[in-house]
N, C-alpha and C positions, 0 to 999 in steps of 0.2 A: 486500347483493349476495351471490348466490351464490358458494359456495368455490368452484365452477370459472374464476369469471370472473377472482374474484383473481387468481388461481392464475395465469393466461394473461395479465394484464395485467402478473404482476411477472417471466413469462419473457420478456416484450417488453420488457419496461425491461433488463432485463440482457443481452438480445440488441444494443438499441439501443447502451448503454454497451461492451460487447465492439467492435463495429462500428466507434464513434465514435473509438475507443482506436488500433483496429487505424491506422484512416484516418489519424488524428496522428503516429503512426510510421511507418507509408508518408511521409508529407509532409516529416518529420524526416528518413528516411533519402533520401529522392528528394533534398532540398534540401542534406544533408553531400554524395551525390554529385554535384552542381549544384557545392557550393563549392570541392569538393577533386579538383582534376585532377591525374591521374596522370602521375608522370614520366617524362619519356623516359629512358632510361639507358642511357649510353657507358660502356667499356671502354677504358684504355689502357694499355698495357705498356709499361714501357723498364728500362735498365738502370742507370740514376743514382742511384745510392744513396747515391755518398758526393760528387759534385764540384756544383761549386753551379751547372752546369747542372737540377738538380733543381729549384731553385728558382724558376729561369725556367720551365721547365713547371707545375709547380706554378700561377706565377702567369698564365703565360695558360691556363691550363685554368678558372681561377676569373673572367678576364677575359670568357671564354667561357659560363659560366651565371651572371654576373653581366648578359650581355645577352642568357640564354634563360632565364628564371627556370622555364621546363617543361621543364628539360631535365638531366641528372646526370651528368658528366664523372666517372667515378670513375679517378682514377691512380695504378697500383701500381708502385712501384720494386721491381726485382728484381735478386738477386747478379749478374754477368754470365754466367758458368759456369752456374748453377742456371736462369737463363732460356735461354741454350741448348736446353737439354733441355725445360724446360717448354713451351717453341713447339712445339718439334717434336710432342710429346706431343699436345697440342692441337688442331695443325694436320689430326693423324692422325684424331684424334676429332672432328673439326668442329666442336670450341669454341672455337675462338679469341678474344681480345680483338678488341673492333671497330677500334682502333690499334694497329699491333704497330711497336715498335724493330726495325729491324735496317742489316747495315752494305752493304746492296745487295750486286751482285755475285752468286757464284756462287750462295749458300744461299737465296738470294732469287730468284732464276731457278728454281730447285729447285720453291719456292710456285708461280709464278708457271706455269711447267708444269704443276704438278698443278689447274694452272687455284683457288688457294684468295685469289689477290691481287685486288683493284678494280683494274680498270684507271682513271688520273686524265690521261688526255693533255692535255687541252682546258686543265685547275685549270693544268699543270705549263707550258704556250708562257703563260699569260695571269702566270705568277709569274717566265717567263724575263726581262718588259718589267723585272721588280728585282734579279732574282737573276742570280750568273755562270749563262750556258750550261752551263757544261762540270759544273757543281755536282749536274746530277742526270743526268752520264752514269751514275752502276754505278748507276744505276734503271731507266734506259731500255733495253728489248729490241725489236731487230725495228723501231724507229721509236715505240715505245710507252712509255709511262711509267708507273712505280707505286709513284713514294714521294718526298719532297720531305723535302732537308736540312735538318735544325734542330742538328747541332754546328758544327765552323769547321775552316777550312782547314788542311791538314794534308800540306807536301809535302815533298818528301825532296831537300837540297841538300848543294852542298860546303861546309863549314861549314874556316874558316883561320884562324890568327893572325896579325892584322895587321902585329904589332911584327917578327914571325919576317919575311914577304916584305917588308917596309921595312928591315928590316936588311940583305938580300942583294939588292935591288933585284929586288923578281919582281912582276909584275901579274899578275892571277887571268887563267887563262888561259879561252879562248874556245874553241878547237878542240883534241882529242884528242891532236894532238901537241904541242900548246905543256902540255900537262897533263904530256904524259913527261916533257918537258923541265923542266918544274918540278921534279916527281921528282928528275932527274936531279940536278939542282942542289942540294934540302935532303938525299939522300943523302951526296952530297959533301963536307956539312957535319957530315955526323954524324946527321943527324935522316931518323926516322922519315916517307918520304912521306906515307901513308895508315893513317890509325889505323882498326885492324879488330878488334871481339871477336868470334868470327862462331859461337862453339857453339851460339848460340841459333839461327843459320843466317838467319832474316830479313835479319839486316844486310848480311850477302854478295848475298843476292839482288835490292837494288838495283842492286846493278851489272850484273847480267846482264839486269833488267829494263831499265834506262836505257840499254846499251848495244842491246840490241835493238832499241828506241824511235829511239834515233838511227840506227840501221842500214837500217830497213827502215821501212814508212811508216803514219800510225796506224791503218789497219783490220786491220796483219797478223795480233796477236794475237788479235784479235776473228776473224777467218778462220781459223784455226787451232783457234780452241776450239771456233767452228760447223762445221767441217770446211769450210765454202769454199777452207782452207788448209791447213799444215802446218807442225809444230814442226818439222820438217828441212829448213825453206829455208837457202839458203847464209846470209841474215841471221843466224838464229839459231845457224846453227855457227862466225859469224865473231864475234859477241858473246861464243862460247865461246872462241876464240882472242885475242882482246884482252883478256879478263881473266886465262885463262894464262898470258897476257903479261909484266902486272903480276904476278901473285907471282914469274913468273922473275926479273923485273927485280928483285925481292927490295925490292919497295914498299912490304909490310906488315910489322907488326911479327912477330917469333921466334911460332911458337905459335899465331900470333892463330886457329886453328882452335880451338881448345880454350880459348879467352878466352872471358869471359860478360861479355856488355854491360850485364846487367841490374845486377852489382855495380860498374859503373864502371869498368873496365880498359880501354876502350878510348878513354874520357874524360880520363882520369886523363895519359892521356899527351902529350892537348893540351893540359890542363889545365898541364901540367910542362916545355912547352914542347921533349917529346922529341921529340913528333910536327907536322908540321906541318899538315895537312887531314883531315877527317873527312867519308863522305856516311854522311850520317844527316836525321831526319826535324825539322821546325818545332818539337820537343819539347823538341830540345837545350839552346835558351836558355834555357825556363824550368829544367832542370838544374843548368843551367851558373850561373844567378843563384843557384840553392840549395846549388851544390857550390863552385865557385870562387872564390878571391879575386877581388876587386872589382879590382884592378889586371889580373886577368887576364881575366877579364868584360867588361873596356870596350877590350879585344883581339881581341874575337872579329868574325868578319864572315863575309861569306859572297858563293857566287856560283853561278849556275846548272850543270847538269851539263854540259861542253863539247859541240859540235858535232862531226862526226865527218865529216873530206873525203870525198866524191862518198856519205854517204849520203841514205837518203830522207826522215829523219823531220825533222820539223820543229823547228827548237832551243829553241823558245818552250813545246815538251811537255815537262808533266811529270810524274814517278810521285807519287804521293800515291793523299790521299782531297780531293778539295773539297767536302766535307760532313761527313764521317767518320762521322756516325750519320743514321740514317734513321727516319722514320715512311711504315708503308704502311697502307692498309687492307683491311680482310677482306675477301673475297667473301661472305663469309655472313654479314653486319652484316645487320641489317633497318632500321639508319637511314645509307647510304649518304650520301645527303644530308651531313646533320651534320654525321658524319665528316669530308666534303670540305671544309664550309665551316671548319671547326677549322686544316685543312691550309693552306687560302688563304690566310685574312685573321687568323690569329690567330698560328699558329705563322712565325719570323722576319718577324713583324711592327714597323714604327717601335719599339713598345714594346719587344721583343724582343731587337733590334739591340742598342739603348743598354745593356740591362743587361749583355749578354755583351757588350759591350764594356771594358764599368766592371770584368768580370772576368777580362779579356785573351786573349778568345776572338775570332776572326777570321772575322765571319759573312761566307758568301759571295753577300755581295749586292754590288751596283756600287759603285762610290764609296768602297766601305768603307776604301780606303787612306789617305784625309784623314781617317776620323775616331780612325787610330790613330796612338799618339804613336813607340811605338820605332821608328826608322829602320830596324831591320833587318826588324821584321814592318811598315813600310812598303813595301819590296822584294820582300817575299815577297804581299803581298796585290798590289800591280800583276802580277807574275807570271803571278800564276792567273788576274786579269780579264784577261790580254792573252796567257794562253795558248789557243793552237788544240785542246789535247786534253790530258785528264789520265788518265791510264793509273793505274787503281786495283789497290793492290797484288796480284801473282798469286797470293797466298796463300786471301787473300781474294773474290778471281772466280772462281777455283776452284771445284770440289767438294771438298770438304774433302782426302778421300782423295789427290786431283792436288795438289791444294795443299800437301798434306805431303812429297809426294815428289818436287816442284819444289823444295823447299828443300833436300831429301835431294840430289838432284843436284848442286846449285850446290854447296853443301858437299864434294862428292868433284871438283868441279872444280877448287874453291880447292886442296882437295889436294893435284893433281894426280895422281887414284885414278881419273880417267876422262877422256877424249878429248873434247875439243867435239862431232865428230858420234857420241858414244855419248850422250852428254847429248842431242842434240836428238831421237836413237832412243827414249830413256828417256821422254822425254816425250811424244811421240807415241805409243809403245805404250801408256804409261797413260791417256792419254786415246781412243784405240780399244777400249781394257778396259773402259771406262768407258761405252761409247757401246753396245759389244754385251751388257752387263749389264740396261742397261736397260728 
């Protein structure tokens, strides 16, 4: 055969061979793309890092791609303080996680305005048929919803010692002056009415929250912060005068402005039987089991905050959180969907309930009162399911800025460094500073 023909027959065989090769790796890589579908991936953020609510997310997040096997729930625990800032950060730059923790209310309306939140109205009436109502007010704006509770209830009572009003014959009183009169009476005896550390200033600011609530009826505050209202109706300057009241009546303890709650000074004195009532929040007990003697822990009880003659609010209201942590989702997720169905059917889920129960967490879903054992977060979970409205702390519905200087105020009222109708001026002005800033 001619050399040319060889020639030409062995570039065809190695053409053929290159060709045949090529084909086999197309076929190879067509067929890994065939076997290996790509994941979806979620983002979540919260801030559990150290309490074994962690672990309950944790476990429905895994309960969650254990029945989307294409799908990647990634959950990152963050400091509380350092995700603060890392939301905001985020939120700014349009990357947010596709779940984000937060505690609703003011900073959450904040998103929710710059339009960066999903709205879930439809997910949140179809999760009311299990959950208390009132559990995802600080979510709802306007009639609208965008974020469903996953911590436990969380509200702020009169917290007494029983042995103290069994010994001078007192029943926890129901209306505002049967509460003086109580007063009056553990005075008498030497003891401290109402135990206050109030430096931290929170603590004080139940009382002017709760007296408000009782005073006037529950859309006032919600009016006031949309401007349908105002922080200088007579309610709020008569809340200012009934807790001036109390310190004239010289009902708290020496000081208690400059007492720190967080080291237990205002504990300590129930704890010692100087003082006899405390309002403070559902946290108390677990304290009180970790600080107090056992004889003086199975003393403790509690009652809701009195009613108040000819006001408007309803006595079955109360201040808290009925949720206390929240999950919302982004606006700018690209698996909206998901997201939602995570919120529905996974998050305070049957499975969900029981573990935070097993951990003495008080989910607010219905029914939840039969399956806790202490009597007293017995009373406090019927409460909240058979409360008309839960007025989530102002510190927190705030804007941050109002929120610090509603505390700032209360604090110079306990003083007596300013007048009810300057406090109710104080707050209104900041919240019109606040309005024409924006």
């Amino acid at each position: 055969m001619h050399k040319n023909g060889v020639k030409t027959i062995v570039v065809m065989m190695v053409l053929l061979l290159v060709s045949t090769a090529a084909f086999a790796q197309g076929n190879d890589e067509s067929s890994n793309a065939q076997g290996k579908t790509e994941k979806v991936e979620l983002v979540l953020w919260d801030v559990q890092t150290s309490t074994t609510l962690r672990d309950i997310v944790d476990a429905a997040a895994q309960r969650f791609m254990d029945d989307h096997p294409d799908v990647s729930l990634d959950v990152v625990h963050i400091q509380n303080d350092a995700y603060k800032t890392k939301l905001k950060v985020a939120m700014g730059a349009g990357t947010p996680p596709d779940i984000f923790h937060n505690w609703g209310g003011g900073v959450l309306k904040t998103y929710v305005d710059a339009d960066n939140v999903y709205e879930i109205t439809d997910t949140v009436e179809t999760l009311k048929e299990k959950g208390m109502s009132a559990s995802f007010d600080p979510v709802t704006f306007d009639g609208k919803s965008y974020g469903v509770p996953y911590g436990g209830l969380s509200g702020v009572f009169f917290w007494y010692r029983q042995d103290i009003f069994d010994k001078y014959n007192i029943e926890p009183p129901k209306t505002w002056d049967e509460l003086i009169e109580v007063g009056e009476i553990l005075k008498s005896h030497g003891i401290v009415p109402l135990s206050l550390a109030n430096k931290t200033k929170w603590t004080g600011s139940f009382y002017y929250m709760y007296l408000a609530d009782r005073l006037g009826d529950t859309s006032m505050f919600a009016d006031a912060y949309s401007g349908k209202g105002s922080f200088e109706t007579p309610e709020y300057v008569k809340a200012g005068e009934l807790l001036t009241d109390l310190v004239r009546r010289d009902f708290f303890p020496k000081g208690f402005n400059g007492m720190d709650y967080d080291t237990g000074q205002s504990r300590t004195l129930l704890y010692t039987g100087k003082a006899g009532m405390q309002l403070m929040g559902a946290w108390l007990l677990g304290a009180a089991k970790k600080e107090a003697p056992e004889e003086v822990y199975s003393e403790l009880n509690v009652f809701q905050f009195p009613a108040i003659e000819g006001g408007k609010g309803d006595p079955s209201n109360l201040v808290g959180s009925p949720g206390q942590n929240y999950f919302s989702i982004s606006k700018v997720t690209k698996n909206k969907e998901l997201a939602e169905e995570f919120l529905r059917d996974y998050v305070m889920d049957d499975i969900w309930v029981a573990e935070a129960t097993e951990q003495g967490y008080i989910s607010p879903v219905k029914g939840i009162a039969n399956e806790v054992e202490d009597p007293i977060l017995q009373n406090v979970a019927r409460w909240f399911e058979n409360a008309e409205h839960v007025q989530l702390y102002y510190d927190q519905y705030l804007p941050p800025e109002i929120g610090e200087l509603h505390k700032d105020v209360v604090q110079s009222l306990f003083g007596l460094d300013m007048t009810p109708a300057e406090a109710a001026e104080a707050h209104q002005k900041a919240l019109d500073q606040y309005m024409a800033d924006r």
